[in-house]
N, C-alpha and C positions, 0 to 999 in steps of 0.2 A: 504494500500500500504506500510506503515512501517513496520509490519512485515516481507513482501514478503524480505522486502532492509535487514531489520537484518540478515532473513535467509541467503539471498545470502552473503553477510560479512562473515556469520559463517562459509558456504562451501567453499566460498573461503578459507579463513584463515586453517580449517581442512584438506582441500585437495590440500592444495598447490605442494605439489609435481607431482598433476596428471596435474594441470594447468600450472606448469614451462613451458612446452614446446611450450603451447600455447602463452604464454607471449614473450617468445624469440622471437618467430616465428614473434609474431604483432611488437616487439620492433624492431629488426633488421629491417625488411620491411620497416615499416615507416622511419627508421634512413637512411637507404641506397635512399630511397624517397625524404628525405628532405635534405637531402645531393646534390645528384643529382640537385634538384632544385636551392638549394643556388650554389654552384658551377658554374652550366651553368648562372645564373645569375651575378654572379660574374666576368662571361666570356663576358658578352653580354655589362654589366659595361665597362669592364676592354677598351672594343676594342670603344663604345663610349668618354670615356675616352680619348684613341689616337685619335681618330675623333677630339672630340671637341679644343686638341691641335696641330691638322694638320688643321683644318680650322678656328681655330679664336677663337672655346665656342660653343652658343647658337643659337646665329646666323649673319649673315656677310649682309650688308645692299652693296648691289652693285647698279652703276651708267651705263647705258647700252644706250650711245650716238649712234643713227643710224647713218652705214657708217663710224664710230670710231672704236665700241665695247667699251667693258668694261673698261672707264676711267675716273678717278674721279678728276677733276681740281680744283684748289682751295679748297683741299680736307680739311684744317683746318676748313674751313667753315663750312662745312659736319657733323663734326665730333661733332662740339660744338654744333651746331643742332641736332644731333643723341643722344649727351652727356644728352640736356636738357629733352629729353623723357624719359630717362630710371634712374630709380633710384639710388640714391649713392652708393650701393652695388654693384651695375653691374661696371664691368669692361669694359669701353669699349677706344676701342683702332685702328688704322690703320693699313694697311698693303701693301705690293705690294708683289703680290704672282706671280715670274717671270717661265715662263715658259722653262727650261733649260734641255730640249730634244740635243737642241744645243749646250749645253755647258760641260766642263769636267774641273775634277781638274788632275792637274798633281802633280807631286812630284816624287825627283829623277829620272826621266824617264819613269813613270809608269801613264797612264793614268785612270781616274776612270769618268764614266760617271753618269749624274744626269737627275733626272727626275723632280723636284720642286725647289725653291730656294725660302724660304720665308723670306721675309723685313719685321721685326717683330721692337716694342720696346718692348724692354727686363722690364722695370720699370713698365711698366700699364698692362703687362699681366704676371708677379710676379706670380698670382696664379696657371695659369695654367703651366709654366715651371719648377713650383716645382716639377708637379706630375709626372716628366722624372726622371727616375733612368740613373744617369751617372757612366760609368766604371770610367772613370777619367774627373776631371777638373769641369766644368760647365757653368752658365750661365751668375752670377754676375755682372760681369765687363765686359759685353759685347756693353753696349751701348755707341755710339759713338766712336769703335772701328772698325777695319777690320778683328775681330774675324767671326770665324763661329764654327757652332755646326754641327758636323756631325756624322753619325750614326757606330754604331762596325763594321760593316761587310767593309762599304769602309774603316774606318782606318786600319782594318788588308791588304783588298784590294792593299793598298798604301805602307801599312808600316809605318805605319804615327803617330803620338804621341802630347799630348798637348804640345803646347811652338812652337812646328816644324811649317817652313811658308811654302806652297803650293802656284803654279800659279793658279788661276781662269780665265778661258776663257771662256770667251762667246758672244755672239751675240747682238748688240744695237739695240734699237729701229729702227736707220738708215741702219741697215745690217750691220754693220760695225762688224770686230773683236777687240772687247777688252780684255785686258788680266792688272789682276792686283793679287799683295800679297795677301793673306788672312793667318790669324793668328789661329791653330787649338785651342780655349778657350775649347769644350769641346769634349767627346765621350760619345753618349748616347746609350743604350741596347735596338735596337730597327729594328728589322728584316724584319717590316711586311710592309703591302704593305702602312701603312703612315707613315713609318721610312726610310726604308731601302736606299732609293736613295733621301729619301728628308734631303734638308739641311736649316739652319737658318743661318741666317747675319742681324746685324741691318740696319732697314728701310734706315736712308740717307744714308747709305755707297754703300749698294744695289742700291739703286735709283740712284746716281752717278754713279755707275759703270757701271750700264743701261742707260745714258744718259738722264736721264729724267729729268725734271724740278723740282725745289723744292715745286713746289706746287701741283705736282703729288700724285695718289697715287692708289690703282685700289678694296679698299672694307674698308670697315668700320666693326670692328668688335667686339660684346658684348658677354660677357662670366660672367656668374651668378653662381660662386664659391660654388661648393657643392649642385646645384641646378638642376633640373630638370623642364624646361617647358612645361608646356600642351598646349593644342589647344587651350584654351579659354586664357589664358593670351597671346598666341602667336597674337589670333584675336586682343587682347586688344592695345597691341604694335602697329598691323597692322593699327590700325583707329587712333591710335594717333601720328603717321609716315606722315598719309595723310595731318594733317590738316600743316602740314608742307611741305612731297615734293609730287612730280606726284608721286603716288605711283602703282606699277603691282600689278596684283590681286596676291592673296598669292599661291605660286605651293607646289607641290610635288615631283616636279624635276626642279632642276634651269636650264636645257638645255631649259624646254617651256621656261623660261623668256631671256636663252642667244639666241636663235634662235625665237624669236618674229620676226614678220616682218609686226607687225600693232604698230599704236599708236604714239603719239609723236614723236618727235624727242629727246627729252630726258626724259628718266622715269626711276627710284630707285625704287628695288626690295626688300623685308624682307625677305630673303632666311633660316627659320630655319635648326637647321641641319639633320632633317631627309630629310629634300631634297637633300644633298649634300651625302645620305647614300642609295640613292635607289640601286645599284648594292650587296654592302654590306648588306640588309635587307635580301636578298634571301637567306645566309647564317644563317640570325638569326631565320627566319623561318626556314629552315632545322633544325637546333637544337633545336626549341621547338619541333617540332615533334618527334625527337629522344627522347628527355626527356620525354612526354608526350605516348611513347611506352613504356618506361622502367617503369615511374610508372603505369601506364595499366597494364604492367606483373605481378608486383609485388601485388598490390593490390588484382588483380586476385587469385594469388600464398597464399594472408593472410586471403584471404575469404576462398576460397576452403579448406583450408589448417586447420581454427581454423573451421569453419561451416563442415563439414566432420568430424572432431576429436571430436566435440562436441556430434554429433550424437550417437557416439560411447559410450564418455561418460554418455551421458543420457540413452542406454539403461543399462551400469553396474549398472546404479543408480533406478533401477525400483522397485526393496525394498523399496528403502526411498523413492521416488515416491508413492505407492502402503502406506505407511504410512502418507504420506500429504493427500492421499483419503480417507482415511479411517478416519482423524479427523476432515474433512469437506472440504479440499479444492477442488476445483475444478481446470480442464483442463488451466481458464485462469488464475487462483493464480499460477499455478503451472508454466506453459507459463513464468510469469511476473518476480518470482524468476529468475527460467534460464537466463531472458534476463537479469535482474538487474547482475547475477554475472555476463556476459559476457561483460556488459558495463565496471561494473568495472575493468576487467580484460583489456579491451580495452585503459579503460582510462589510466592507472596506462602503460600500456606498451607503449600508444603512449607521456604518459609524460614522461618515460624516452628517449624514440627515440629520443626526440626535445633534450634531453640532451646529448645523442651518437651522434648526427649526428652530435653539435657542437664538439664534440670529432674528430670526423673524419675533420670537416673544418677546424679547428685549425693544425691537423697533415698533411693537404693536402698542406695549404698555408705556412708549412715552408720548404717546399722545391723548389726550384730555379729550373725553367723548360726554362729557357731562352736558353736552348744547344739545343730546339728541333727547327727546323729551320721554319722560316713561325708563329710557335704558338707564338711571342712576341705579335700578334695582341691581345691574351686573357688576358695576364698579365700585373701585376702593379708592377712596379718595378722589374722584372723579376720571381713574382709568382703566384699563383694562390691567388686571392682574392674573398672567398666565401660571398656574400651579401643577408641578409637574406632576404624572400620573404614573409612578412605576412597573403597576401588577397592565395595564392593559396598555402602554408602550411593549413591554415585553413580548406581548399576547401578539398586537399588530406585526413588529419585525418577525417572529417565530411564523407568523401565519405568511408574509410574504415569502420569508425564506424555505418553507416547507413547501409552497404550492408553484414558487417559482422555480425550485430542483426538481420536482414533479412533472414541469411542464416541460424545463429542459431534459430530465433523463427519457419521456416520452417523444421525444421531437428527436434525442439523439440514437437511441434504439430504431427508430424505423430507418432512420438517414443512413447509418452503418451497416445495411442490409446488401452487403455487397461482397460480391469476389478481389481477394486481393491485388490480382491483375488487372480488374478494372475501375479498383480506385489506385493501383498505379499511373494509371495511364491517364488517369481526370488530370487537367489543368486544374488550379487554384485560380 
């Protein structure tokens, strides 16, 4: 088998000019492949990303009182018990996520309507507030203030500017209309549908303003910085949550646990966040599927493309062919070279791919796509953030290289169907 590897080294190396094209052909494919994949990855990041800083993190532990709803009393309680479960990394923190369908800011005369208002502390979820790109201002000095964080579209909306104070009106718990100052601390770049009409206020300022009691609060919320949760640690949380409160079984969507109408009269939920993302999922599938057509095309396009071109080559080559028969090799020596160059040739182009395509990621992510409207959900900071994908990079090259040796050892088996004499005598 070491001969067969030298020789194909040698034809490669001698014939390089006739293999260029097949090289390009494998290198770009793959590179525009792995591109694609890092990209939409980076897209599907970018937009849980906003998720995990529109609901909390990882995941929000809610209190669901029958004939209440969702309300957490004495919620310090809660939270120091929520605290002792989960490791000193995890971030965990409260919230009151007030529902502000009812409510608007004004400023100057101009009214701007809201659809979320979260009661956040700005100091225990530090990490997740960092990963907002703001036009101006920020988040810093927000707590224990009657600042709020609101998004580009209503400050242009308004006309609005950090420093400028705005009325907040909205609806109490009692019905009542309340209307107090708030303070614009920041404007963040954030269009999508968990920016655009949601806004931040620190927790007691909010709570107050909503009339609620100081020991109110309506979810508990833990966030694992730079982390990703799986099922088996999510289950792990889950049995160790129990030995503590009435715990719901774990869903897939927290509407089963907010529309329950068995059980307790009072039971807490581990709601992670792909329960809070099942509308949003439908999206993420449509774009695996789109990606997973494009590399389908492409792959298609580098088989046919080098397995046909090869064919071709193998028959100019029936001389030298016709000269490996003649000094004793046979059909599968001869087989085993072709496929050795073609590996090499595979390999050598899909390592440079892996090297273009970060070429292409690095050129993609320095441009600022936050003008296109709706697409802030994909972006980090306002760009594209390509995230590499190891296990199905792998998967792609393995699948070119397995069906593009396939296609040439079939294309070289029929080609070498000849009498040694009369691929002597072929011209190249």
């Amino acid at each position: 088998m070491m001969y067969q590897f030298k020789l194909a080294v040698r034809s490669l190396f001698f014939r390089k000019s006739q293999y260029r094209s097949l090289f390009l052909v494998c290198m770009f494919g793959v590179a525009v492949s792995l591109t694609a994949i890092f990209v939409s990855k980076g897209m599907i990041d970018a937009m849980n990303m906003k998720a995990r800083i529109y609901y909390g993190g990882n995941f929000a532990i809610m209190e669901d009182v029958l004939g209440e709803g969702l309300e957490m009393h004495d919620f310090m309680d809660t939270y120091e018990k929520v605290r002792s479960v989960f490791p000193p990394e995890a971030d965990v923190s409260y919230r009151l996520d007030f529902d502000a369908r009812h409510s608007s800011f004004f400023f100057e005369g101009t009214q701007a309507l809201q659809q979320t208002i979260k009661g956040c502390d700005f100091e225990l979820e530090r990490n997740l507030f960092e990963q907002m790109k703001f036009v101006s201002g920020g988040f810093s000095d927000m707590k224990g203030t009657n600042g709020v964080l609101i998004s580009k579209p209503i400050a242009e909306m308004l006309n609005i500017g950090v420093g400028d104070v705005m009325t907040f009106m909205l609806e109490t718990v009692s019905d009542e209309i309340n209307t107090v100052d708030v303070e614009v601390k920041g404007i963040f770049q954030d269009s999508s549908v968990f920016g655009m009409y949601t806004s931040y206020m620190d927790f007691a300022f909010l709570r107050a303003a909503y009339q609620r009691p100081d020991d109110f609060a309506n979810r508990i919320v833990v966030n694992f910085p730079g982390k990703e949760i799986g099922e088996r640690e999510t289950l792990f949380y889950q049995k160790e949550l129990e030995k503590v409160f009435p715990m719901y079984r774990l869903v897939d969507d927290k509407n089963e646990f907010i529309d329950r109408q068995d059980g307790d009269a009072v039971m807490f939920a581990l709601i992670p966040l792909s329960a809070n993302l099942t509308d949003v999922s439908v999206m993420e599938k449509a774009m695996d599927v789109v990606i997973f057509f494009i590399i389908l095309v492409l792959v298609v396009i580098i088989v046919a493309g080098i397995g046909s071109t090869y064919r071709i080559l193998v028959i100019k080559r029936l001389n030298e062919i016709g000269i490996y028969m003649a000094i004793g090799m046979n059909k599968k020596d001869i087989s085993l070279t072709l496929l050795f160059e073609t590996l090499l040739l595979l390999v050598l182009g899909c390592a440079a791919a892996c090297a273009l395509s970060g070429v292409f990621c690095f050129i993609v992510s320095r441009f600022d796509f936050s003008f296109i409207p709706s697409f802030d959900i994909f972006l980090i900071k306002g760009n594209l953030s390509p995230s590499v994908d190891v296990v199905l990079s792998v998967a792609v090259i393995v699948a070119v290289i397995a069906s593009t040796l396939l296609a040439v050892f079939y294309s070289a088996w029929k080609s070498i169907k000849v009498l040694p004499v009369k691929a002597l005598a072929a011209v190249e």
